[in-house]
Each structure stands twice: as structure tokens, then as C-alpha cells.
C-alpha positions in Angstrom: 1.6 -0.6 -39.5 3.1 -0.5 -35.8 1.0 -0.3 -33.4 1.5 2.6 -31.0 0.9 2.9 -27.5 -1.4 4.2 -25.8 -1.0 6.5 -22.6 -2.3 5.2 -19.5 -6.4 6.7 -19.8 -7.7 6.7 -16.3 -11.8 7.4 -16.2 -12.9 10.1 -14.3 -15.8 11.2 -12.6 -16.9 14.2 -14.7 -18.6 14.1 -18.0 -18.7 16.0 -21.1 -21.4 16.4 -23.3 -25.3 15.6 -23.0 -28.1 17.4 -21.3 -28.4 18.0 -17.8 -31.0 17.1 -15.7 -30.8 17.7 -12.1 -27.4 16.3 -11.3 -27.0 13.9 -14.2 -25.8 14.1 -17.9 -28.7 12.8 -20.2 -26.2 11.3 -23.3 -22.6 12.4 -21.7 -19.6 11.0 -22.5 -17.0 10.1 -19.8 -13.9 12.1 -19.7 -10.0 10.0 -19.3 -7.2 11.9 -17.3 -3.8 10.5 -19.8 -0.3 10.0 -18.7 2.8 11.5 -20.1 3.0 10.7 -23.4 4.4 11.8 -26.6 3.9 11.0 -30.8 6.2 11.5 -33.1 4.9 11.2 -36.7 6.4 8.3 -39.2 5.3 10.6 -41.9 6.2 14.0 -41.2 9.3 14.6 -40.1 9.8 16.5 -37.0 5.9 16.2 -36.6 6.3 15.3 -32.0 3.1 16.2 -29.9 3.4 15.6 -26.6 0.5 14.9 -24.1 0.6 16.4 -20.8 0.6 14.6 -17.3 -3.4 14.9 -16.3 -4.2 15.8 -19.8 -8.4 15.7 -20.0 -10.4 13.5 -22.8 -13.2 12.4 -24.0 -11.3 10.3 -26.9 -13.4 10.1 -29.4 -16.6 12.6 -29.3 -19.4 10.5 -30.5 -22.9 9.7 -29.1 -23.0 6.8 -26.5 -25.1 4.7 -28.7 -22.3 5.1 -31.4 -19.3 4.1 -28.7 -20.4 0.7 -28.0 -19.6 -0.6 -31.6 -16.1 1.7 -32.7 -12.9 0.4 -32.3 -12.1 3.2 -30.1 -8.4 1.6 -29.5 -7.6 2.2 -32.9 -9.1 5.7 -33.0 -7.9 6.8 -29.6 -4.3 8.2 -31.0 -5.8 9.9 -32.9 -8.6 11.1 -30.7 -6.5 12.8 -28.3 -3.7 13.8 -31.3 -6.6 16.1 -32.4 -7.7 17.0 -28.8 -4.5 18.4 -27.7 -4.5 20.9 -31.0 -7.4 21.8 -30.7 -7.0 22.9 -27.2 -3.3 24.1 -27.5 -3.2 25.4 -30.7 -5.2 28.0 -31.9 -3.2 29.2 -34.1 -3.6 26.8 -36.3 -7.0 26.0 -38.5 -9.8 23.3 -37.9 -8.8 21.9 -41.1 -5.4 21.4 -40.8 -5.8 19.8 -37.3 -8.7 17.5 -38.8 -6.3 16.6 -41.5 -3.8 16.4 -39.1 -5.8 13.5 -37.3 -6.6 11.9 -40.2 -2.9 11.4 -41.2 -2.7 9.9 -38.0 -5.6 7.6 -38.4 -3.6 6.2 -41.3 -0.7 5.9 -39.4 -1.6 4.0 -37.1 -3.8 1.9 -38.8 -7.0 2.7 -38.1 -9.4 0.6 -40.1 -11.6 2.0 -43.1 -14.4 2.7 -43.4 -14.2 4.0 -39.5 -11.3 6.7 -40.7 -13.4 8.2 -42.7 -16.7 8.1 -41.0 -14.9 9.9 -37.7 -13.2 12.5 -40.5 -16.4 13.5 -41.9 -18.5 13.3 -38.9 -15.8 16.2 -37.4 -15.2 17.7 -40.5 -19.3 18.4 -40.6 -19.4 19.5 -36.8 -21.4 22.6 -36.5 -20.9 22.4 -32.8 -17.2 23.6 -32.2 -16.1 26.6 -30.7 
């Protein structure tokens, strides 16, 4: 697989996630500002999702104890692939845009068994609006 690029992520200071306590997050995740940048799909033809200027992440949405041992760079397409849908798209279901981000899990070569852990653990969210 080629390996795609990733837009420039710059960390902010806000936070998503968590509990809060007085001013602080209790178990946040930090949230990335991307650059331009667009995907075009080697599988599906005419499949081009582009990513805003400024566009607000939290990559992949997993516990902080969880973060410290994924290989986020290889989940990150897809990460904000399925962010941008989710927040752009309405129209279309949760399980088409989970499948969606799956496809491009593969695509890019995201290693097993991690593909499938992140598809189930979003698949099995109970926590999305």
C-alpha cells in the first residue's frame, strides 16, 4: 500500500471528552486543527473527501490510556475520513460512514488486528449523537 499523507495536525488548546472538574478535563482527549487536505479513494472511484482549512479533531476517539500504545499514524486517515462525515454528512447512515472508514483503514494499510478493534469499538458506540 502507499502511504498517504497526512495534513499538517496542529494541537490545540481545547479538549474533547472526559469529565470536568473545575477547569480541567478528567480523561479528555486533545483536539488537532488540520490543513487543507483532500482523499481521493484507490477503491472507489470518484470517492474525494476534502478536509477543510481549520478543520477540528480529535483523530481517533479512544481513552487516553488506550492512545499511548495505537499506531495512531496509521489510523489517523481514517480517523478524520470518518470525522468529516460524520460532521458533514448527515444524510448519510452511521453504518455506511463506519464502513466507509474501514475501507479506508484498508487502504491505507492500517495494520490488523488494530482495523478491526477501532471498527468494532465505533461500530458498538452507544455514545453518538
Amino acid at each position: 500500500m502507499a502511504a498517504v499523507a497526512l495534513p499538517a495536525l496542529a494541537k490545540t488548546g481545547e479538549r474533547a471528552g472526559g469529565f470536568r472538574l473545575g477547569p480541567w478535563r478528567l480523561g479528555s482527549r486533545p483536539l488537532y486543527r488540520a490543513s487543507a487536505w483532500r482523499y481521493a479513494s484507490p477503491t472507489i472511484a470518484g470517492l474525494v473527501l476534502e478536509i477543510p482549512e481549520g478543520f477540528l479533531t480529535d483523530l481517533v476517539s479512544a481513552p487516553w490510556w488506550a492512545r499511548w500504545f495505537m499506531p495512531l499514524r496509521h489510523l489517523a486517515v481514517a480517523a478524520l475520513v470518518h470525522d468529516r462525515l460524520r460532521r458533514d454528512h448527515p444524510h448519510l447512515s452511521l453504518e455506511a460512514i463506519d464502513a466507509l472508514m474501514l475501507l479506508v483503514m484498508i487502504e491505507t494499510g492500517a495494520p490488523e488486528p488494530w482495523r478491526t478493534i477501532v471498527w468494532l469499538a465505533v461500530r458498538t458506540n452507544n455514545n453518538r449523537a
